[in-house]
C-alpha positions in Angstrom: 143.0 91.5 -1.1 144.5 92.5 -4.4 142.3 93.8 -7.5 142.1 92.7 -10.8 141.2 95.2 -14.0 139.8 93.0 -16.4 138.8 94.1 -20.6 136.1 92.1 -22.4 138.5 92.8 -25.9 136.5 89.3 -28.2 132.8 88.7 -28.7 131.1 85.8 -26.8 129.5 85.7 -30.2 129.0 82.1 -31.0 130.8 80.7 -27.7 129.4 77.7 -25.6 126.4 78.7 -23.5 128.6 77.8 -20.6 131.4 80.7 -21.5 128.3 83.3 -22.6 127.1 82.5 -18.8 130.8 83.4 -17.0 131.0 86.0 -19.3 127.6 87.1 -17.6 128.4 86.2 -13.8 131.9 88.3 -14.2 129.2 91.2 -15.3 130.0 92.1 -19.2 127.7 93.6 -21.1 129.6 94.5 -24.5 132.9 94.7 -26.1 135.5 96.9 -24.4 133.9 96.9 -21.2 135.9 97.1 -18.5 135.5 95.9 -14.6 137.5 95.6 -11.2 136.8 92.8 -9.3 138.8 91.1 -5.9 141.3 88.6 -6.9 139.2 85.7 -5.4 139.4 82.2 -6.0 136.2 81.8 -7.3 137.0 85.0 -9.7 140.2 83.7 -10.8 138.8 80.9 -12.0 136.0 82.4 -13.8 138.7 84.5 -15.7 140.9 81.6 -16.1 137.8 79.5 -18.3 137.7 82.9 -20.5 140.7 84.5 -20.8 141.0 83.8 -24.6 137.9 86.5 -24.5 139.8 89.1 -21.9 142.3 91.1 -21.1 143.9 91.0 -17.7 145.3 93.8 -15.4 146.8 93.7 -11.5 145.9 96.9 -9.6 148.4 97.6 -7.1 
């Protein structure tokens, strides 16, 4: 299964509780904090509801 690299590069600061708790599932902590994950459904679509608050890489 393919990999995704994903950034936390905004603030959950003042976000709905919902997007502070993905925020929290995917495992951020603080700004600029990065993580690999699979490229699940079930991630994809965690990132998808945030992805105003992240940036997104493929790894090959």
């Amino acid at each position: 299964m393919a990999k995704i690299r994903i950034k936390q590069v905004r603030s959950k600061i003042g976000r709905p509780e919902s997007q502070k708790r993905t925020m929290d599932a995917l495992g951020f902590r603080k700004m600029n904090h990065v993580i690999e994950h699979e490229a699940t459904p079930q991630i994809l679509g965690m990132v998808k509801k945030v992805k105003h608050l992240l940036e997104v890489e493929e790894i090959k």
